[in-house]
Residue frames as qw, qx, qy, qz and C-alpha x, y, z in Angstrom:
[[0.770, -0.368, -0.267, -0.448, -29.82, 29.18, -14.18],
 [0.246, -0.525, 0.705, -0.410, -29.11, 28.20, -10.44],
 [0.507, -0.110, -0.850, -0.088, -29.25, 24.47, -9.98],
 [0.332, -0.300, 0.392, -0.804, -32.16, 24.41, -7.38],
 [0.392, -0.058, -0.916, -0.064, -33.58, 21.00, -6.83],
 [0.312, -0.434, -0.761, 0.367, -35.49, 22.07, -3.15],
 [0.017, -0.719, -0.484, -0.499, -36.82, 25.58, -4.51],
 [0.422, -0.857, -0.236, 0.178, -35.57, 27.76, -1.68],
 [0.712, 0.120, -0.093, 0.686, -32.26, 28.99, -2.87],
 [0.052, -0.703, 0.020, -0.709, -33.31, 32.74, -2.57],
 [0.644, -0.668, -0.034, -0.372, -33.78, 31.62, 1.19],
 [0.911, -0.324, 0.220, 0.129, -31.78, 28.65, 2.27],
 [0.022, -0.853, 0.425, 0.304, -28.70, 29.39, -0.61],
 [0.621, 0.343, -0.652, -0.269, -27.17, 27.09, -3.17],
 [0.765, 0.077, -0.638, -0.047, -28.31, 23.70, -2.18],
 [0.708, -0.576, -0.326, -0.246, -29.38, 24.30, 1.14],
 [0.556, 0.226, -0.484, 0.637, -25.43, 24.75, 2.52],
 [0.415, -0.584, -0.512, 0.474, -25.28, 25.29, 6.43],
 [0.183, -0.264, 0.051, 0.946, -24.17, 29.04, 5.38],
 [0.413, 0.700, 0.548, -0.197, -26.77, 29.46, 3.24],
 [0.092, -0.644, 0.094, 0.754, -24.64, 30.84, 0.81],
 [0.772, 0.487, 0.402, -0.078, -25.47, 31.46, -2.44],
 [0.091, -0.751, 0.566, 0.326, -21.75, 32.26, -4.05],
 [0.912, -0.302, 0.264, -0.085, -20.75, 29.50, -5.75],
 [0.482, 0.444, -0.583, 0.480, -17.19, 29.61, -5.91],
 [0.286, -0.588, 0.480, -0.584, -17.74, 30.44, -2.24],
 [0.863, -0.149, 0.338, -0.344, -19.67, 27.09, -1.64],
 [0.849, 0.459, -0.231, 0.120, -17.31, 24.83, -4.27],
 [0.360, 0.555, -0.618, 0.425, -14.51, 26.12, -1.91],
 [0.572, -0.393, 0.334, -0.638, -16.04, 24.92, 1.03],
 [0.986, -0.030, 0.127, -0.100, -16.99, 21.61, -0.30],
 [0.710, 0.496, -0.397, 0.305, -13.25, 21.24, -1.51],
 [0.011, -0.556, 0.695, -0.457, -12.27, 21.70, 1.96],
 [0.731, -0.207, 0.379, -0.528, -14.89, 19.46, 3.51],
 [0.934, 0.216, -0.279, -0.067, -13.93, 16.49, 0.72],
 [0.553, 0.588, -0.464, 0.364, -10.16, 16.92, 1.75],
 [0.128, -0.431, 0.662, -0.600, -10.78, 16.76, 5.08],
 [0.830, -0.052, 0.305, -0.465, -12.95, 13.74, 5.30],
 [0.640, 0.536, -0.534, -0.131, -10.99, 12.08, 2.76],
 [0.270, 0.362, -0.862, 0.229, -8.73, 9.85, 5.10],
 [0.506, 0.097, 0.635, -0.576, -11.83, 9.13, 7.29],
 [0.790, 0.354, -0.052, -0.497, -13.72, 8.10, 4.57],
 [0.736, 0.298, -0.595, -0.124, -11.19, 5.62, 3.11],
 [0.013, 0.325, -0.848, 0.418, -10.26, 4.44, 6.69],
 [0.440, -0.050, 0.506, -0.740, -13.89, 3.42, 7.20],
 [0.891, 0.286, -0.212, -0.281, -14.37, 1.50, 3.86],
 [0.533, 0.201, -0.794, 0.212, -10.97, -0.44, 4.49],
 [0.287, -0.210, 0.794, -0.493, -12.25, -1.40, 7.65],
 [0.731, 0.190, 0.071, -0.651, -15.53, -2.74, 6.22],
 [0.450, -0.050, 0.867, 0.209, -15.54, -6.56, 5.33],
 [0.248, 0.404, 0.780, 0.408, -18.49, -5.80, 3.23],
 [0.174, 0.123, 0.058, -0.975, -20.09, -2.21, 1.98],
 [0.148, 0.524, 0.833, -0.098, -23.83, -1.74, 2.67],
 [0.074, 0.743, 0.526, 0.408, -25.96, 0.24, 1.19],
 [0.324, -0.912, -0.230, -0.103, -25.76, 2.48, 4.11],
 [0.628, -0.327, 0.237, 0.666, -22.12, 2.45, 4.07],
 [0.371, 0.409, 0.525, 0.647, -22.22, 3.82, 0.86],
 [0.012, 0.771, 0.527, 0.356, -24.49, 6.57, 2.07],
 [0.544, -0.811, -0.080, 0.202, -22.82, 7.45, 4.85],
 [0.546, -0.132, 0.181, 0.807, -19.26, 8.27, 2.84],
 [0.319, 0.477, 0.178, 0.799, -20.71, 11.54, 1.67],
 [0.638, -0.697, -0.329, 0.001, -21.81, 12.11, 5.07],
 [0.583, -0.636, 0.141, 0.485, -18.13, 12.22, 6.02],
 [0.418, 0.053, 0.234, 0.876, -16.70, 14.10, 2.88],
 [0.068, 0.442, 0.302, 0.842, -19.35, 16.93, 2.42],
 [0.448, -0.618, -0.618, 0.188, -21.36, 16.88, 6.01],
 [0.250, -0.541, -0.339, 0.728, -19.59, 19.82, 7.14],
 [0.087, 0.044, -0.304, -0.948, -21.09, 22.02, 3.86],
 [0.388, -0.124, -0.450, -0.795, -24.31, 20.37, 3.83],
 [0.551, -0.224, 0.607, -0.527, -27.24, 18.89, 6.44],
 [0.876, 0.206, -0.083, -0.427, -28.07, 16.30, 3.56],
 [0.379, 0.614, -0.689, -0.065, -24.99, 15.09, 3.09],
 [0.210, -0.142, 0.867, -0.430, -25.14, 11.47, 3.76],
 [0.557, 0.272, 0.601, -0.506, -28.89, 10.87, 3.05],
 [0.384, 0.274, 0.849, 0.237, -30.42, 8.61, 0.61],
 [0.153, 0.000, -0.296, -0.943, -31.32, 11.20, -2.85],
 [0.296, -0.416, -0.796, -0.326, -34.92, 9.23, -2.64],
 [0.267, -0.713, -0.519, 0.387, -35.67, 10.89, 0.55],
 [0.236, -0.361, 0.025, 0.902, -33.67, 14.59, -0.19],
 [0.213, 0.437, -0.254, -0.836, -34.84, 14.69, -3.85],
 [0.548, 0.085, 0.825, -0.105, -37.22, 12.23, -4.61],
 [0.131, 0.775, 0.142, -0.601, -38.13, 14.39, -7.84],
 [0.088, 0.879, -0.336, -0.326, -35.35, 14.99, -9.28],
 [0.931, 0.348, 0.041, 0.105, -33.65, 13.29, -12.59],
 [0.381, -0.682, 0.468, 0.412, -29.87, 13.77, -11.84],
 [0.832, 0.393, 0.334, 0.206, -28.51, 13.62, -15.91],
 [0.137, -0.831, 0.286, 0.458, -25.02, 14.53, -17.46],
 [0.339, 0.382, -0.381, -0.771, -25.20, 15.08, -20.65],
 [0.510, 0.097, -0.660, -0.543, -26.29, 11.93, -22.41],
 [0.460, -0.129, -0.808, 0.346, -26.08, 9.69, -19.28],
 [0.636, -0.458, -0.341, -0.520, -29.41, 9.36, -17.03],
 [0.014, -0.228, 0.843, -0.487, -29.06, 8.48, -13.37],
 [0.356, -0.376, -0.832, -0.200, -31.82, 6.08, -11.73],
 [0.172, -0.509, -0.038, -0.842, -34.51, 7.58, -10.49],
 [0.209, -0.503, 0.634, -0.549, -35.38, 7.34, -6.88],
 [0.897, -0.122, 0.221, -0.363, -37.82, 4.05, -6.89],
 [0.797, 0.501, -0.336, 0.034, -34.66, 2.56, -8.62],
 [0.029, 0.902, -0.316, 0.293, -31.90, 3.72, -6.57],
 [0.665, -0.437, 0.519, -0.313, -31.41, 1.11, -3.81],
 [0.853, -0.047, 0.519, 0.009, -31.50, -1.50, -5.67],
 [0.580, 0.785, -0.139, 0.168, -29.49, -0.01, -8.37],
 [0.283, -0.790, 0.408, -0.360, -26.99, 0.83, -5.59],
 [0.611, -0.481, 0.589, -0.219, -26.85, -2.60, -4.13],
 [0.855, 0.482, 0.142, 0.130, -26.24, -4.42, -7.49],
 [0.405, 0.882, -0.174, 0.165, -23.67, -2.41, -7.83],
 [0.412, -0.687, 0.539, -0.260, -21.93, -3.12, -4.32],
 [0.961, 0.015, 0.277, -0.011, -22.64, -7.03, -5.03],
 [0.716, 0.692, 0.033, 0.091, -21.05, -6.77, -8.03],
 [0.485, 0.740, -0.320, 0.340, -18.18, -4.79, -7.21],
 [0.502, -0.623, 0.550, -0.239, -17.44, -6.74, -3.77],
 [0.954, -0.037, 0.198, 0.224, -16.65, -9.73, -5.94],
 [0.429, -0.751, 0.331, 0.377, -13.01, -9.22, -5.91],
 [0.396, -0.105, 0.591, 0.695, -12.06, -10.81, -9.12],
 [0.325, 0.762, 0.558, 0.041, -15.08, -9.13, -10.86],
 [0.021, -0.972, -0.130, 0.195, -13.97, -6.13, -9.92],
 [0.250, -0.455, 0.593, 0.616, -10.36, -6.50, -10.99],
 [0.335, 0.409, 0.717, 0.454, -11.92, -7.69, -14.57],
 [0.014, -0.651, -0.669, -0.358, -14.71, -5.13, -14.60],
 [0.187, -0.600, -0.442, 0.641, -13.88, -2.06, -12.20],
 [0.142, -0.002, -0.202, -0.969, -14.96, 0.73, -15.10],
 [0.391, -0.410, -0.676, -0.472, -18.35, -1.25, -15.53],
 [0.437, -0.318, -0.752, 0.377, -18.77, -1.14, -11.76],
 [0.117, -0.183, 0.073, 0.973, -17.98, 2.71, -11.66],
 [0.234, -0.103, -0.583, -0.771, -21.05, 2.84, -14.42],
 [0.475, -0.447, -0.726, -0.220, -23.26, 1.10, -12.39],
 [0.353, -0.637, -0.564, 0.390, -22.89, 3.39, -9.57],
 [0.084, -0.150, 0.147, 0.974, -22.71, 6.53, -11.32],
 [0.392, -0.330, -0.713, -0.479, -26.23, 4.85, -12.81],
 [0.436, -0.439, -0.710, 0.337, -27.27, 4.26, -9.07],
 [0.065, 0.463, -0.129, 0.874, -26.11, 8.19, -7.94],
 [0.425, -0.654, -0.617, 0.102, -28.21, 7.26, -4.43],
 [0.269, -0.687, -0.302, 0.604, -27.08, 11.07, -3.10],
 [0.318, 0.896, 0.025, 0.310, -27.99, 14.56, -4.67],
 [0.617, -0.328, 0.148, 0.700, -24.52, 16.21, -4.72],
 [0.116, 0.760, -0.096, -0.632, -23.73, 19.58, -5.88],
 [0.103, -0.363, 0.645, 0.665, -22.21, 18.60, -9.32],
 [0.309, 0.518, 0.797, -0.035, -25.33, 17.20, -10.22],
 [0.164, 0.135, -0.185, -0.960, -27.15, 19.09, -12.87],
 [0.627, 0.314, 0.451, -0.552, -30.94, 19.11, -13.65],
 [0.499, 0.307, 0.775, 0.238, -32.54, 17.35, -16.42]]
């Protein structure tokens, strides 16, 4: 079973990719090139940041997976507003959650000694959050 969250794959190809392809090794090697090349942009743009916003946050898979996908980047409430994003036991928040799941999370883990005390809970709370559909997602 093809993960298909936006029901067009027979048209548009795994997860809507600019190629439309529907390989996916072909489209897994793609995003592995698109993470690796965004990679130093991405972390050059959070260490500049005094404080990540929400839209920071959204905008770093923008610059690691933009050049495989047109979503990349956009808030999962708007892409896949639908969709329960859940690996294996572990539930992500669904989209009337998201934001403010998200921005708990940022609070949280922009206090500096929190986060040195607490940086696996943080992780947890934004894996909980998941504000963008991403390929590794799997359906419910």
């Amino acid at each position: 079973m093809t993960f298909d969250p936006f029901g067009d794959y027979a048209t548009e190809g795994y997860l809507r990719n600019f190629e439309k392809e529907k390989n996916l090794a072909i489209v897994k090697r793609a995003e592995n090139a698109s993470f690796t090349t965004g990679l130093a942009e991405a972390f050059a743009t959070l260490a500049n940041l005094k404080t990540i916003s929400y839209q920071d946050l959204l905008a770093t898979p923008g610059v690691l997976f933009g050049a495989v996908y047109p979503w990349a980047g956009q808030d999962r409430s708007q892409t896949a507003p639908k969709l329960t994003i859940k690996r294996g036991s572990v539930v992500s928040a669904n989209a009337p959650e998201i934001r403010a799941a998200a921005e708990f999370a940022l609070r949280k883990g922009q206090d500096r000694d929190y986060m040195k005390a607490n940086p696996g809970e943080i992780m947890g709370y934004l894996a909980w959050a998941h504000p963008f559909l991403m390929a590794t997602a799997a359906p419910s």
